[in-house]
N, CA, C and O atoms as a Maestro MAE file, in Angstrom:
{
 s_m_m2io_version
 :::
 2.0.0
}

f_m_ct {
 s_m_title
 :::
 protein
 m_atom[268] {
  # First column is atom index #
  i_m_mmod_type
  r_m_x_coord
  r_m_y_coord
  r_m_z_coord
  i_m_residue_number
  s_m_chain_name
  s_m_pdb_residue_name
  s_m_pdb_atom_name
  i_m_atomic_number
  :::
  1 25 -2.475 11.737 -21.674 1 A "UNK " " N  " 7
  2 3 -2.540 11.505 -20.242 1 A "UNK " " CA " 6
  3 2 -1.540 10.409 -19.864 1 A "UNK " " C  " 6
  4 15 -1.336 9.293 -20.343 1 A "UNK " " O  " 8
  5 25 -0.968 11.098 -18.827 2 A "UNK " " N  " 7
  6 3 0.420 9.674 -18.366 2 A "UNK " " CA " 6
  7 2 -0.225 8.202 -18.008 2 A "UNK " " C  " 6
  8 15 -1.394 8.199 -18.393 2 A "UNK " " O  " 8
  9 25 -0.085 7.725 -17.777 3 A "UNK " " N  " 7
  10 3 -0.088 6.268 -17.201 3 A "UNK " " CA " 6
  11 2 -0.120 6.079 -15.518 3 A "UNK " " C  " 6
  12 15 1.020 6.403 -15.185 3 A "UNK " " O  " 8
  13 25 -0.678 5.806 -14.607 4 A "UNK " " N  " 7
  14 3 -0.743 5.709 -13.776 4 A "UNK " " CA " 6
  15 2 -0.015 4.223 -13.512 4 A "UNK " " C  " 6
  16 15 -0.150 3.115 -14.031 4 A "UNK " " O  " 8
  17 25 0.989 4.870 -12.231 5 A "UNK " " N  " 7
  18 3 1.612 3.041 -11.468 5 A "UNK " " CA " 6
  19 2 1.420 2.694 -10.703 5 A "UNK " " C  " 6
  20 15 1.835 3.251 -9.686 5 A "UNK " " O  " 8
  21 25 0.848 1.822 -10.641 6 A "UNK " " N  " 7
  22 3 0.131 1.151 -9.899 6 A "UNK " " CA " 6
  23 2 0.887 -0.005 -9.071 6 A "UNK " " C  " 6
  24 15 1.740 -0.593 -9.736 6 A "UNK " " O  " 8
  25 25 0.748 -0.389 -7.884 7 A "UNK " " N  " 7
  26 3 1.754 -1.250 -6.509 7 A "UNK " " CA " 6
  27 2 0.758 -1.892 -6.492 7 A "UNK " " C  " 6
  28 15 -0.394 -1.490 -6.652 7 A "UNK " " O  " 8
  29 25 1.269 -3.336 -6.224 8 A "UNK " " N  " 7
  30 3 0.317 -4.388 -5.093 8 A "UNK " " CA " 6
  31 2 1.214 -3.871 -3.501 8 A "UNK " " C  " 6
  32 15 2.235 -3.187 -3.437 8 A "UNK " " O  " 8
  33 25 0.409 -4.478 -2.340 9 A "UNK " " N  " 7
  34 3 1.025 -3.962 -1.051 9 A "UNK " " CA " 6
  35 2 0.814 -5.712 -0.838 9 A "UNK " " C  " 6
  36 15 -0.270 -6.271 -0.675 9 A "UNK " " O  " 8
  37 25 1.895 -6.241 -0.880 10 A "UNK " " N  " 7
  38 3 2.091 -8.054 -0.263 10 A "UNK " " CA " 6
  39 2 1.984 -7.694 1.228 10 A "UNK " " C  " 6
  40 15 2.466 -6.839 1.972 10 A "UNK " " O  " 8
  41 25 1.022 -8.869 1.344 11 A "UNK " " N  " 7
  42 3 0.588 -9.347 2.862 11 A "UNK " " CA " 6
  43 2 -0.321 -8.234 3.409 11 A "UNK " " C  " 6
  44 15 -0.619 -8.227 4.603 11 A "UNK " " O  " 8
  45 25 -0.713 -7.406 2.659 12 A "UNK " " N  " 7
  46 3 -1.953 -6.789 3.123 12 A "UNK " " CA " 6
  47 2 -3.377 -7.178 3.083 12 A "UNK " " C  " 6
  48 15 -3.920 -7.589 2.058 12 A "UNK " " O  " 8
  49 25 -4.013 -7.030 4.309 13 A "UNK " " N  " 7
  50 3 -5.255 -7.747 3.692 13 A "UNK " " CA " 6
  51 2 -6.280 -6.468 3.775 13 A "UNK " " C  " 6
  52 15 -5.963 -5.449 4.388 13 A "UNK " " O  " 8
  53 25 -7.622 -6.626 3.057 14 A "UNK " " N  " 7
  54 3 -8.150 -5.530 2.446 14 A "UNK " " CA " 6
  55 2 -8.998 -5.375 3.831 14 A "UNK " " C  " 6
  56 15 -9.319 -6.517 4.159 14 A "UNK " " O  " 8
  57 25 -9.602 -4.218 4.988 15 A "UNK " " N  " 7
  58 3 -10.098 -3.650 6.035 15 A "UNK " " CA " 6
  59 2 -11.625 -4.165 5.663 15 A "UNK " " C  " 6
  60 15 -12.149 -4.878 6.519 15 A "UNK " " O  " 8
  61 25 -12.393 -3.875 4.469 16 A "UNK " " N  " 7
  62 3 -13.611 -4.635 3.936 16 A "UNK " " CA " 6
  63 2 -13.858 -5.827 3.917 16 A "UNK " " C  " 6
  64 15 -14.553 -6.290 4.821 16 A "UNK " " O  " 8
  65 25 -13.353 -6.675 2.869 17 A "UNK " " N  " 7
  66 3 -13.743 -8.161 2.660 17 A "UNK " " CA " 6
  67 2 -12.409 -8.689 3.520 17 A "UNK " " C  " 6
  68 15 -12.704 -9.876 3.659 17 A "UNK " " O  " 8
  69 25 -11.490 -8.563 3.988 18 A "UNK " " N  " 7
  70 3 -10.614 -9.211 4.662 18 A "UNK " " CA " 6
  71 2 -9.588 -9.962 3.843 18 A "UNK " " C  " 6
  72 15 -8.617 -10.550 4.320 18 A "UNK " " O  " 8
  73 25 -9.963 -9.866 2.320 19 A "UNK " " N  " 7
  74 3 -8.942 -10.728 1.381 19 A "UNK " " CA " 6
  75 2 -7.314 -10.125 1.796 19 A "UNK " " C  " 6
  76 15 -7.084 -9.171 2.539 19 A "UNK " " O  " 8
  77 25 -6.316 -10.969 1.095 20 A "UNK " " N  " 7
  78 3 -5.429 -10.945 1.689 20 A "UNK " " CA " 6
  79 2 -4.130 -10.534 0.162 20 A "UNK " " C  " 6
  80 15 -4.367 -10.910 -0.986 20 A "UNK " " O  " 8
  81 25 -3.132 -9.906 0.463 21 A "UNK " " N  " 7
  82 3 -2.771 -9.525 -1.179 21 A "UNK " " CA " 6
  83 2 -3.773 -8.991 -2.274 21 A "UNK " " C  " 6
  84 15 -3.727 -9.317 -3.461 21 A "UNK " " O  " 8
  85 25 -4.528 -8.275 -1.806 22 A "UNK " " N  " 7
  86 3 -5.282 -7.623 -2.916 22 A "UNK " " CA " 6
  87 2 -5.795 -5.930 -3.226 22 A "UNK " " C  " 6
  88 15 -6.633 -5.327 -3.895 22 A "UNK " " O  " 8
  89 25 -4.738 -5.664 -2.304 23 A "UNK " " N  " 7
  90 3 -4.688 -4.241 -1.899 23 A "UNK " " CA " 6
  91 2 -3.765 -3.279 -2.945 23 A "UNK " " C  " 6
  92 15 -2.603 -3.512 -2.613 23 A "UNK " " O  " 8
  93 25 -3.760 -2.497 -3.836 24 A "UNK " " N  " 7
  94 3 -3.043 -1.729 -4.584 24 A "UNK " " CA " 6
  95 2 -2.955 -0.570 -4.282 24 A "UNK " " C  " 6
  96 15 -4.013 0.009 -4.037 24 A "UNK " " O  " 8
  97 25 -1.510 0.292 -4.174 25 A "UNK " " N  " 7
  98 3 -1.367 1.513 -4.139 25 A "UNK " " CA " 6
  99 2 -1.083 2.430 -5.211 25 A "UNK " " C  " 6
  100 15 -0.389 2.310 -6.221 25 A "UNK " " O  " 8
  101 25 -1.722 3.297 -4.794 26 A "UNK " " N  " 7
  102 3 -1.426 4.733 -6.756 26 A "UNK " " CA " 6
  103 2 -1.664 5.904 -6.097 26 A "UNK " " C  " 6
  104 15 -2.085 6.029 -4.947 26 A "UNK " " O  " 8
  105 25 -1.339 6.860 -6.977 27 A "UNK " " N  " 7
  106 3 -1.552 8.186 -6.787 27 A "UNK " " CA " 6
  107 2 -2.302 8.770 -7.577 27 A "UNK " " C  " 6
  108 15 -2.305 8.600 -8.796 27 A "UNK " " O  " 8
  109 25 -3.151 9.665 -6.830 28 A "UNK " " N  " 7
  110 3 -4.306 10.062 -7.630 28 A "UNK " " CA " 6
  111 2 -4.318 11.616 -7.497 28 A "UNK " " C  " 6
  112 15 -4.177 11.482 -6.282 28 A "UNK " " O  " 8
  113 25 -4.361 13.007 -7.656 29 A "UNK " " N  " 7
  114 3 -4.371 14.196 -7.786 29 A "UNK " " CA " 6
  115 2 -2.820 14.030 -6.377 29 A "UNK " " C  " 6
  116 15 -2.424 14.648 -5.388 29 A "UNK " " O  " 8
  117 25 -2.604 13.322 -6.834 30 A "UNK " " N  " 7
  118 3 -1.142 13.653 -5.967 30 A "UNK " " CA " 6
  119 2 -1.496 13.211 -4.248 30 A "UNK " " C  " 6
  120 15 -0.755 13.347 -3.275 30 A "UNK " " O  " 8
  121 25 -2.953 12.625 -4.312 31 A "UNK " " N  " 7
  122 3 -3.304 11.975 -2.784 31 A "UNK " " CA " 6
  123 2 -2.898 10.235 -2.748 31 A "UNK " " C  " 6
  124 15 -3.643 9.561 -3.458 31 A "UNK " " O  " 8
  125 25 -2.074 9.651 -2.185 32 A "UNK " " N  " 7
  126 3 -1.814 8.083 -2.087 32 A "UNK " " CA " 6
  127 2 -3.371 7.686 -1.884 32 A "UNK " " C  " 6
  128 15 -4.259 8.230 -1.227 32 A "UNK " " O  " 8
  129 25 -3.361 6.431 -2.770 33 A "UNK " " N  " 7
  130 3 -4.596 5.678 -2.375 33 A "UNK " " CA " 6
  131 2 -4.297 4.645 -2.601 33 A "UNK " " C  " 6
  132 15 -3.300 4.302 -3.237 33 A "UNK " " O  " 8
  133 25 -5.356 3.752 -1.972 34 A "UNK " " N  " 7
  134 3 -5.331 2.180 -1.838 34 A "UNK " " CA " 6
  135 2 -6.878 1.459 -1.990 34 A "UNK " " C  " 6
  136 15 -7.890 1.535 -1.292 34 A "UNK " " O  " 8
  137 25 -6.562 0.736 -3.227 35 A "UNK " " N  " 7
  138 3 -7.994 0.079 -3.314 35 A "UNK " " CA " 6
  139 2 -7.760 -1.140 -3.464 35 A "UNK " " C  " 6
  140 15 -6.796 -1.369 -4.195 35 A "UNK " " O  " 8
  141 25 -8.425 -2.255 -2.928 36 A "UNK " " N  " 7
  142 3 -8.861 -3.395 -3.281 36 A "UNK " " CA " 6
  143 2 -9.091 -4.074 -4.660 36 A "UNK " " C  " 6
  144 15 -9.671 -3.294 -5.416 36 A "UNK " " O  " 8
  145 25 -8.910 -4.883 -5.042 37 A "UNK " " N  " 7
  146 3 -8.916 -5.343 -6.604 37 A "UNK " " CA " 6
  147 2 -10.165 -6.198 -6.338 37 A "UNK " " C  " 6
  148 15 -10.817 -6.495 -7.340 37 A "UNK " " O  " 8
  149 25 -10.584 -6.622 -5.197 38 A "UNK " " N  " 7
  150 3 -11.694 -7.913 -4.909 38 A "UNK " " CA " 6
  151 2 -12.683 -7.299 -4.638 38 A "UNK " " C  " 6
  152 15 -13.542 -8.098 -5.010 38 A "UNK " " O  " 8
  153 25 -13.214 -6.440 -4.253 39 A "UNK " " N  " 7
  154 3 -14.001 -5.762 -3.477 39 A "UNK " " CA " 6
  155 2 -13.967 -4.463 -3.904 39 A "UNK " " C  " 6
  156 15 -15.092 -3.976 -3.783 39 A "UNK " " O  " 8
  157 25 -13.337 -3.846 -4.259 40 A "UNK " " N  " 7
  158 3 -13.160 -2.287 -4.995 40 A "UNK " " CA " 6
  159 2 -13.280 -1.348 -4.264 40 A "UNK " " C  " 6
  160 15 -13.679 -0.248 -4.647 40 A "UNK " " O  " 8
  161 25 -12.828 -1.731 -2.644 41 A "UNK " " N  " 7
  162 3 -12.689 -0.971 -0.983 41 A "UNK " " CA " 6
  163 2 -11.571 -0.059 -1.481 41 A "UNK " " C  " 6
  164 15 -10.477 -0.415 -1.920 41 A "UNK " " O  " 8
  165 25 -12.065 1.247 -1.328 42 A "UNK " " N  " 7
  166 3 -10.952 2.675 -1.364 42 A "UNK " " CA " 6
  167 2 -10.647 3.218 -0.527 42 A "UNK " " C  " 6
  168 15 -11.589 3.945 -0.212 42 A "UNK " " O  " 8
  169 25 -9.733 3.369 0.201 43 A "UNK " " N  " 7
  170 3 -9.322 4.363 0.973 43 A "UNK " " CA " 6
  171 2 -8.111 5.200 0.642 43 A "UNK " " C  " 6
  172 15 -7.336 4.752 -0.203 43 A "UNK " " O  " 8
  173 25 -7.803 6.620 1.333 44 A "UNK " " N  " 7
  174 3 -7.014 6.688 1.480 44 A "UNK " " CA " 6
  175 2 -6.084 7.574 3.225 44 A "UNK " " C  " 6
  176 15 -6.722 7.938 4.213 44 A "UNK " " O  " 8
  177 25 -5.106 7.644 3.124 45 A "UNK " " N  " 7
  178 3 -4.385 7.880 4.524 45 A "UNK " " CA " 6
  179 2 -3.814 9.490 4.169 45 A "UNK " " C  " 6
  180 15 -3.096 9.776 3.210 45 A "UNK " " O  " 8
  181 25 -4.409 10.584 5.357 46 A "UNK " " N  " 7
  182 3 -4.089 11.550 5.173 46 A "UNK " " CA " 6
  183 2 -2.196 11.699 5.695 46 A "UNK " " C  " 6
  184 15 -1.517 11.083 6.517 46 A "UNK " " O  " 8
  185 25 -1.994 12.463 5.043 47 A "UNK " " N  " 7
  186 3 0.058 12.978 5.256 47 A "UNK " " CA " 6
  187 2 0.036 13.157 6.876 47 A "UNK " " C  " 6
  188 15 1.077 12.841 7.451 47 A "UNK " " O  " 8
  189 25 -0.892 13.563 7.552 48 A "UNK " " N  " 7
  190 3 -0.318 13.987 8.778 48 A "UNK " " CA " 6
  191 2 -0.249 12.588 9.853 48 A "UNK " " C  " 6
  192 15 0.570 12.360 10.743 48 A "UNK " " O  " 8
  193 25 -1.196 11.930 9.489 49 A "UNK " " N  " 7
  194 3 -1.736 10.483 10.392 49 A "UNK " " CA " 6
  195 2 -0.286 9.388 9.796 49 A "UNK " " C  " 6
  196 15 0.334 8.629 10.541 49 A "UNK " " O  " 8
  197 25 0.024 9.602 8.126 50 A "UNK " " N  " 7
  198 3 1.095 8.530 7.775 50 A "UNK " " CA " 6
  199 2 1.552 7.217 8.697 50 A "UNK " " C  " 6
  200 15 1.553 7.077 9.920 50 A "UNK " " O  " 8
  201 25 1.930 6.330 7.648 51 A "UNK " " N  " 7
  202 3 2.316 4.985 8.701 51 A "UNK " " CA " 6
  203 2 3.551 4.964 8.151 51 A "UNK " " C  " 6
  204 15 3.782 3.829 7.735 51 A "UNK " " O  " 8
  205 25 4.520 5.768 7.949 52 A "UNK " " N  " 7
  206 3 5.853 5.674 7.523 52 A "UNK " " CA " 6
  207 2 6.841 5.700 8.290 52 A "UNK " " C  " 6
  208 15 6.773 6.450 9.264 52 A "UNK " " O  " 8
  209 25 8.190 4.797 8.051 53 A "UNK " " N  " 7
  210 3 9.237 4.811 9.252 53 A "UNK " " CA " 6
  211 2 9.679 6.400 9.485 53 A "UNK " " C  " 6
  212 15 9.898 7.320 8.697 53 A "UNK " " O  " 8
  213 25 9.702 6.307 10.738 54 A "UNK " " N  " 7
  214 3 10.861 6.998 11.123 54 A "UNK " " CA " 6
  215 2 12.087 7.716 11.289 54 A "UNK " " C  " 6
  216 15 12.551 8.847 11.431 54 A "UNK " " O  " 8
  217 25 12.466 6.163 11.176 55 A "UNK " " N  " 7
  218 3 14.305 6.183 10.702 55 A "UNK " " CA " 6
  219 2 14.738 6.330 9.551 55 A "UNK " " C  " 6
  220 15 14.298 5.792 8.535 55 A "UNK " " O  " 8
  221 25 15.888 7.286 9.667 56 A "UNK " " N  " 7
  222 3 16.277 7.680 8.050 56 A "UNK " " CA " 6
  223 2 16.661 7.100 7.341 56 A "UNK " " C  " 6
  224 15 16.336 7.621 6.274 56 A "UNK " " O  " 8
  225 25 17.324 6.078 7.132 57 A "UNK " " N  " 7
  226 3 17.370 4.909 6.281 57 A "UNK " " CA " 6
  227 2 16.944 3.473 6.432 57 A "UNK " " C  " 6
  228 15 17.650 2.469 6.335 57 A "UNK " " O  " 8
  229 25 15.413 3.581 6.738 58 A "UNK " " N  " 7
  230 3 15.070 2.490 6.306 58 A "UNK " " CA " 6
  231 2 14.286 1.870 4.772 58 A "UNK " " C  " 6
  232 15 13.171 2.066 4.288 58 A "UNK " " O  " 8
  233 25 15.350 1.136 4.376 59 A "UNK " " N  " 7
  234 3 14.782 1.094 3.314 59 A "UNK " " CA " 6
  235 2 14.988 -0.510 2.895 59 A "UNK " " C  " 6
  236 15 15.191 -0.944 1.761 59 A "UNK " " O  " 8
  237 25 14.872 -1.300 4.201 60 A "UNK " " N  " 7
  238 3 15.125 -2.747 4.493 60 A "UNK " " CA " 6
  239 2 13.741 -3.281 3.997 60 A "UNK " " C  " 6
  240 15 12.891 -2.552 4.509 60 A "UNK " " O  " 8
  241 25 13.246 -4.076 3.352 61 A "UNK " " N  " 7
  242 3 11.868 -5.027 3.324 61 A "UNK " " CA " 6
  243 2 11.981 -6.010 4.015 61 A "UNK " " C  " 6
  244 15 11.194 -6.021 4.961 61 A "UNK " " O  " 8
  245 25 12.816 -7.084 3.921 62 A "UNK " " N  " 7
  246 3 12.489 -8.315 4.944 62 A "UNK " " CA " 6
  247 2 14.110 -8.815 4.795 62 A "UNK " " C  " 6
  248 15 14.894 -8.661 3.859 62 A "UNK " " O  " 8
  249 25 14.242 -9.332 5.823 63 A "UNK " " N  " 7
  250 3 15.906 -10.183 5.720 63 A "UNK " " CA " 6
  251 2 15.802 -11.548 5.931 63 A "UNK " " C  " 6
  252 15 15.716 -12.077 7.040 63 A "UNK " " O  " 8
  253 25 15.811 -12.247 4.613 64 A "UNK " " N  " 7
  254 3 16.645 -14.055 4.583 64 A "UNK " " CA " 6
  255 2 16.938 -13.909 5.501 64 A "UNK " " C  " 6
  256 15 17.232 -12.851 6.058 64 A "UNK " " O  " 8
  257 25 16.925 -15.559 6.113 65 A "UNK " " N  " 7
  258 3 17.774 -16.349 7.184 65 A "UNK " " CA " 6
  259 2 17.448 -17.556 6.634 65 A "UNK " " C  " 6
  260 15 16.368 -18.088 6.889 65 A "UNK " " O  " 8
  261 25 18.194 -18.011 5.965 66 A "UNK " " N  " 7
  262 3 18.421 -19.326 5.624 66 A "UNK " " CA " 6
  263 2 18.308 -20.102 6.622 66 A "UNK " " C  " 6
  264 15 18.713 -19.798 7.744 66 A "UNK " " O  " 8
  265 25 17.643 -21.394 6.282 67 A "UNK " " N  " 7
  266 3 17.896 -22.456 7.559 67 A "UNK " " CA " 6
  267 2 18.835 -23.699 7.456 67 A "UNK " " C  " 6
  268 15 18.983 -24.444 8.425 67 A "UNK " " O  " 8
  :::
 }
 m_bond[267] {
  # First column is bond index #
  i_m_from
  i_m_to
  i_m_order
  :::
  1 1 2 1
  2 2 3 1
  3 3 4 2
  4 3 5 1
  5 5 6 1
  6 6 7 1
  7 7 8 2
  8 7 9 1
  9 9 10 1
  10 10 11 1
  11 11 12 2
  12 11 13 1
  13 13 14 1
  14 14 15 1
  15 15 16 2
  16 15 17 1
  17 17 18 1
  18 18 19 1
  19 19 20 2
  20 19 21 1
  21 21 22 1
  22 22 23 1
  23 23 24 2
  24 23 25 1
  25 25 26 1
  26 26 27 1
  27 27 28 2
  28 27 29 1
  29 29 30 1
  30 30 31 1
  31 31 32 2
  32 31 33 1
  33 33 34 1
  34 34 35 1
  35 35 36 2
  36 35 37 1
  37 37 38 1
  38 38 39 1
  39 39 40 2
  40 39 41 1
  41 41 42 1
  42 42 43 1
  43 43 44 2
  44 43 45 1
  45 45 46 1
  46 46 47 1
  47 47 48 2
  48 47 49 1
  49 49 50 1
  50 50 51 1
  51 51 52 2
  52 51 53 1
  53 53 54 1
  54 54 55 1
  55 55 56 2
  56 55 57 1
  57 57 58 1
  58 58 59 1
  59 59 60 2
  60 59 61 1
  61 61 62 1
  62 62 63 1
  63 63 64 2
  64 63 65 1
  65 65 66 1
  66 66 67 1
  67 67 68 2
  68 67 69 1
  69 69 70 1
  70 70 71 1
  71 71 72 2
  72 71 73 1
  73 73 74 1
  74 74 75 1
  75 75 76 2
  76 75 77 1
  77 77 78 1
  78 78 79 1
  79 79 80 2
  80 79 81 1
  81 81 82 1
  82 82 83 1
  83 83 84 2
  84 83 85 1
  85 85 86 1
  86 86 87 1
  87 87 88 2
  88 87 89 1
  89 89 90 1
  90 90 91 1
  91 91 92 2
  92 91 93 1
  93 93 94 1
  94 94 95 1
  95 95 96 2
  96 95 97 1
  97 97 98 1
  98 98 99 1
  99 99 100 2
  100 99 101 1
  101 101 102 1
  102 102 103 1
  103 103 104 2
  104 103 105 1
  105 105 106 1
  106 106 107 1
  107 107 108 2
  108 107 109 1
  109 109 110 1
  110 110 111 1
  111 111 112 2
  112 111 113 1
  113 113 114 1
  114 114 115 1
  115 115 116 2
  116 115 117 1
  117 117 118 1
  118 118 119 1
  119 119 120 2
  120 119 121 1
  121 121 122 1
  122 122 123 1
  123 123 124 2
  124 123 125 1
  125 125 126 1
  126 126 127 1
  127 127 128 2
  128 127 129 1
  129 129 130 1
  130 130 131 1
  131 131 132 2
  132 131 133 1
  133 133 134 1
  134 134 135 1
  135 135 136 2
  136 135 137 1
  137 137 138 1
  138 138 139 1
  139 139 140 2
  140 139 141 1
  141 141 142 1
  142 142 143 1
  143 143 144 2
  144 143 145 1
  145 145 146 1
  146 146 147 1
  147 147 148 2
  148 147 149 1
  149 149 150 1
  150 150 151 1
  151 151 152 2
  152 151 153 1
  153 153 154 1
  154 154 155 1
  155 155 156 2
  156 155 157 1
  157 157 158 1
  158 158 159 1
  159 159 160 2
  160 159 161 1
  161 161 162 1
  162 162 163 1
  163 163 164 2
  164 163 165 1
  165 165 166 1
  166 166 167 1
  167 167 168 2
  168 167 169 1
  169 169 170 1
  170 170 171 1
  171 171 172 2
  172 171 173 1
  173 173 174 1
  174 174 175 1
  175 175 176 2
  176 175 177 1
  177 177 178 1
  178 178 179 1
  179 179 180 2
  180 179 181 1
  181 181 182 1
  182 182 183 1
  183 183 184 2
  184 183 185 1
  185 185 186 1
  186 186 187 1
  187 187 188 2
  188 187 189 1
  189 189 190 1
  190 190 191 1
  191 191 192 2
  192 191 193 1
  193 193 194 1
  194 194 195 1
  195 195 196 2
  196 195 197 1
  197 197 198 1
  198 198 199 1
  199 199 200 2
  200 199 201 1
  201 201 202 1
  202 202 203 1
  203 203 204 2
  204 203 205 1
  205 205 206 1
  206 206 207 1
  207 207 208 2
  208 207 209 1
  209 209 210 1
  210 210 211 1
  211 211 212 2
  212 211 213 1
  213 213 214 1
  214 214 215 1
  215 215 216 2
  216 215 217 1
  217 217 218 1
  218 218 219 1
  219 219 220 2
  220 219 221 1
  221 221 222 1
  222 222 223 1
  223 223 224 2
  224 223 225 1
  225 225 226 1
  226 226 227 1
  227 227 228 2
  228 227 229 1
  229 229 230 1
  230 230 231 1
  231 231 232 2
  232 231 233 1
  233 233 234 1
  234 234 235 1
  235 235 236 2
  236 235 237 1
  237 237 238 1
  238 238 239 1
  239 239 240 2
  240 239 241 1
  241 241 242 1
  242 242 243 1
  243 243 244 2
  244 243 245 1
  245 245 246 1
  246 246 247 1
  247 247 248 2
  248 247 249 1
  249 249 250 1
  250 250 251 1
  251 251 252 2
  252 251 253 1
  253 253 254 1
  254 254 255 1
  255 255 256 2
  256 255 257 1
  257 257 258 1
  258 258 259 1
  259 259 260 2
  260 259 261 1
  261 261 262 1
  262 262 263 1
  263 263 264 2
  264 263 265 1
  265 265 266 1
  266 266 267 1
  267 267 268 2
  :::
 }
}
C-alpha cells in the first residue's frame, strides 16, 4: 500500500476547536480531505462548491516586502 501525503494548510484554523495551523490535507479514495491533528475534526469539500482560484496562473503564495 502507497504512502499517503499528507499537507499542513498554514494559517488555517480548524471550524471545531478553532486551533490555528492544525489543519492537514490528503487524499483519500481520490476525495480531498482535511482533518485536524488537535481535535481529529474531518471534513471534506465537494469538486463542485471548490475554493480554488480562478485565474490560470495562479500559483503565487505570498509576496515579501521587505521593510
Amino acid at each position: 500500500m502507497a504512502k499517503q501525503k499528507k499537507r499542513f494548510i498554514a494559517g488555517a484554523t480548524c471550524p471545531k476547536c478553532g486551533d490555528m495551523d492544525t489543519l492537514m490535507l490528503f487524499f483519500e479514495n481520490d476525495i480531498e480531505q482535511v482533518e485536524c491533528v488537535a481535535c481529529k475534526h474531518r471534513f471534506s469539500e465537494p469538486k463542485s462548491q471548490g475554493g480554488g482560484s480562478e485565474r490560470e496562473f495562479d500559483q503565487v503564495i505570498g509576496v515579501f516586502k521587505p521593510e
